[in-house]
N, C-alpha and C positions, 0 to 999 in steps of 0.2 A: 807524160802519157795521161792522155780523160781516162778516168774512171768510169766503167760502162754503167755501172748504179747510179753514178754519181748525173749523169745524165739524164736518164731516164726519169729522177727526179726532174730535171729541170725541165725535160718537155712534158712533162705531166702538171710543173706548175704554169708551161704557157696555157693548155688546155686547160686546166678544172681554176683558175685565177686565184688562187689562194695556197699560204703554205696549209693552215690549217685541211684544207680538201687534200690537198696530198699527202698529209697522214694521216686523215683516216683511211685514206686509198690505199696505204702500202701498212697501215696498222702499227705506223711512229708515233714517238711524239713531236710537237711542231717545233722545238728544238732540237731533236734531232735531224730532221731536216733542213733547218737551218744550219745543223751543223755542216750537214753534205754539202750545201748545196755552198756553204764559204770556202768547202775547201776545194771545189770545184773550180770558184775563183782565183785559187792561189794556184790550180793545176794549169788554168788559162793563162794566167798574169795578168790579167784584166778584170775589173769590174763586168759582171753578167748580169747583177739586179740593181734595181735603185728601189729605196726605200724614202719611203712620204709617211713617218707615223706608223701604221700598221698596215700600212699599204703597199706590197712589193708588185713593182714590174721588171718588164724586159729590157734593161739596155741592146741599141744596136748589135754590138758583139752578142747578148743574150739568144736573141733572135735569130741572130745569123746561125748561133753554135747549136739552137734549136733544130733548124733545116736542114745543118748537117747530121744532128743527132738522129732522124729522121729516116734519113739516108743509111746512116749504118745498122739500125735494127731492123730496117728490111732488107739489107744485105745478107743480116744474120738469119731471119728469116729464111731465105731465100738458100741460104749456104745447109741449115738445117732440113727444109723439104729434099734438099738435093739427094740428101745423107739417108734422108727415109727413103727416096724414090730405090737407091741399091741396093735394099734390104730383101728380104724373104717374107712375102708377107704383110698383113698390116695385122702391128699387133699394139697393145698398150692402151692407156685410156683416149676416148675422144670424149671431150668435154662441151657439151651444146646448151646456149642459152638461148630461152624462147618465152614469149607474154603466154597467159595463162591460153587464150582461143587458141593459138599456136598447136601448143604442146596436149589439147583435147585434140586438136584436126587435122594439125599435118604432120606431127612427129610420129602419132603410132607406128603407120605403114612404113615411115621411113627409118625408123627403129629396127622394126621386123625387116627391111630388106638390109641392114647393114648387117643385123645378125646372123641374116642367113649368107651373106654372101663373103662377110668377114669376120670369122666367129672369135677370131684373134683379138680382137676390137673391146676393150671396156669403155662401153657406153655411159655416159652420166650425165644427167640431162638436170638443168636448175630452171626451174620458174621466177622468171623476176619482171622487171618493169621494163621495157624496151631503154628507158634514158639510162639505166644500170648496162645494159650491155658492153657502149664503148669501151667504159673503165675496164669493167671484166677483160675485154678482150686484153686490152694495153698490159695490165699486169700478169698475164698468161694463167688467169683465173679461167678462162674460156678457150678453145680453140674457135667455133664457129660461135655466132648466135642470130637469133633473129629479131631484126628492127623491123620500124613503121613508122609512118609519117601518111599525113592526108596533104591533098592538093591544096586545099582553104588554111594550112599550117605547118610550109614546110618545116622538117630539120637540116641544119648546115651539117657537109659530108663530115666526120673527123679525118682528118689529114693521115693518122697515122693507120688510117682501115682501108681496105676495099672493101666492095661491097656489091651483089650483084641482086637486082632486079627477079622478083619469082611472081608475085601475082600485084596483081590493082582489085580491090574488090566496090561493090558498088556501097554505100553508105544509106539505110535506109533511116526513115523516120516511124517509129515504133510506136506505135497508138493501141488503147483499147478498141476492140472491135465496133463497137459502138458507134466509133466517131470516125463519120464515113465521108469528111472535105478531102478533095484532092489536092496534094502541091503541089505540085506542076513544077516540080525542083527547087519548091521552096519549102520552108517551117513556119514562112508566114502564116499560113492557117492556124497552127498551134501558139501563136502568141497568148493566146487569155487562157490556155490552159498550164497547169502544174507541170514541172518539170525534174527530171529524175537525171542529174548528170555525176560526174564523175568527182573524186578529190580537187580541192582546188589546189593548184603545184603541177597534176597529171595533164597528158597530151590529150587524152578525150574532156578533162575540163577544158582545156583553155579551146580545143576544137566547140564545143556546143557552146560556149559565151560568143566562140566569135562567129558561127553561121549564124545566132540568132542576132549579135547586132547588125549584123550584115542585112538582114530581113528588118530592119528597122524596129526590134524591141529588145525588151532585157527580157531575156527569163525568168518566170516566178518560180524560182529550187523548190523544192518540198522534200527531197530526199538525193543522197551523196552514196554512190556504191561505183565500185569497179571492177567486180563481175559481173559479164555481163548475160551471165545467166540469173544472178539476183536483179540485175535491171529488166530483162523481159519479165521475172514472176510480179514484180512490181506495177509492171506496165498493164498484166494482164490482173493484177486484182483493182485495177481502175487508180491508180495513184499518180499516174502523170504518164507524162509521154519520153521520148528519149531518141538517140540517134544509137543506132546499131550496125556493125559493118556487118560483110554476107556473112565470114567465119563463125560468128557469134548468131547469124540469122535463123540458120538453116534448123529449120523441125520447129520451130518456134511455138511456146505451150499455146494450149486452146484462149481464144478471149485475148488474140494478140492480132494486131493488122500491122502488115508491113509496105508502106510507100517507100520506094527509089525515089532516091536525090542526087543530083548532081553535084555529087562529091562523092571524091575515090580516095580509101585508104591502098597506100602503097606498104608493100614490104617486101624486107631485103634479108640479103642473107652476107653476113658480114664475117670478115676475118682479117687476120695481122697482113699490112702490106709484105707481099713479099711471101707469103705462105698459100698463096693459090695451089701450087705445083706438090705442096706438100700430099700425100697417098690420102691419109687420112682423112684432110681438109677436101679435096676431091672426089670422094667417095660421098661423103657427107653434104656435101653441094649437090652432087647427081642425084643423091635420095631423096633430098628435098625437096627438089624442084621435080624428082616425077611423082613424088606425092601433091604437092600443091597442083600440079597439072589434073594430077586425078581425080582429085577433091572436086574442083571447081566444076569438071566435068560431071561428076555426081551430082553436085549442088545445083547445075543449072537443070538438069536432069529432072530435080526433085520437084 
């Protein structure tokens, strides 16, 4: 018989590519997961990793027993929503991961509607960085959370999520008021000026490196932040320029001009395969998405 942990390691280390990443994911050590994950093999009878040095992959049978592994924690999933949908009520924690703009603009309202509608419900919502969310989901640190990805940089799905589609927002280019060239869907105009982008590692870095080589320059950095309420106060005391999705746009402080760019930040709303049906995962999907509906409708309103 597999060991259902014993698993779960091993497609966590086809995902994150490293034993070292999958303890700190599950809070082992990387000998301990080596220990799991040997004895996994002796559960199989077969070799599952090959090892080069410090370097482990997936044998065949690895992979295979991966896509099965796959298979049955959405089954589990799946057998667990069923178990909730009989019950009386929805009660217990729901746990929501969402990036900082997120959890300012579209949790409120859909906060306040779970509580009023399902007061049985502990809500408990984390702020973290959309590329944190998969992991959270996989080790059932999260029940839902929300991602993002732009058009000019996608992200690949992770296999072991769904995930459904809530808004596209439009991406603008945030200037001092002052500087009055139009881009006409470009940032070309702002080549010679200073620029204000994100951590280099982050999705809004590697997104503002690559529209700008895409426009034929490098950006001159002057300043690294990933709030992007400290990158408009930036923008508006004259320190560079920056790209801003709508979330982060709307009310924008004085001494701030906003140009549309063609480029859309996408966002989703993600959970364990196999847990759509689940009450609480359901409810939590319908909030979100009439909050984001209603948002947007404010926002173009504004």
């Amino acid at each position: 018989m597999l060991d259902l942990r014993r698993l779960r390691l091993l497609r966590d280390l086809a995902h994150l590519g490293t034993i070292a990443a999958v303890a700190q994911a599950h809070t082992y050590t990387p000998s301990a997961v080596s220990q799991q994950l040997s004895a996994l093999e002796r559960e199989a009878g077969m070799p599952l990793l090959q090892r080069s040095g410090r370097r482990v992959t997936l044998t065949p049978a690895g992979e295979l027993l991966v896509h099965h592994a796959e298979q049955v924690l959405t089954a589990l999933e799946r057998a667990g929503a069923a178990l909730a949908a009989v019950g009386t009520g929805l009660t217990g924690p729901l746990r929501i991961g969402a990036f900082p703009t997120a959890v300012r603009t579209l949790l409120p309202a859909a906060l306040v509607a779970l509580g009023r509608d399902h007061p049985g419900l502990e809500l408990m919502v984390t702020e973290l960085d959309p590329a944190a969310v998969p992991g959270e989901l996989r080790e059932r640190r999260l029940d839902v959370g929300l991602l993002h990805d732009y058009d000019v940089a996608p992200v690949e799905p992770d296999p072991a999520l769904d995930a459904m589609s809530i808004l596209e927002e439009t991406v603008y280019l945030a200037t001092p008021a002052s500087f009055t060239a139009n881009p006409i869907g470009s940032v070309a105009v702002a080549s010679d000026l200073p620029w204000i982008v994100g951590t280099p590692g982050t999705l809004c870095h590697t997104v503002a490196m690559r529209v700008c080589r895409a426009a034929a320059f490098t950006p001159r950095v002057r300043h690294h932040a990933d709030d992007f309420t400290t990158v408009l106060a930036l923008v508006a005391a004259g320190q560079g320029v920056a790209l801003v999705p709508q979330l982060a746009a709307t009310g924008p402080p004085s001494g701030v001009r906003l140009m549309p760019l063609a480029i859309q930040r996408r966002t989703r709303i993600a959970y364990r395969q196999g847990s759509a049906t689940h009450p609480a995962v359901a409810a939590s999907i319908s909030a979100i998405r009439t909050s984001a509906k209603a948002y947007l409708g404010a926002a173009s309103a504004y």
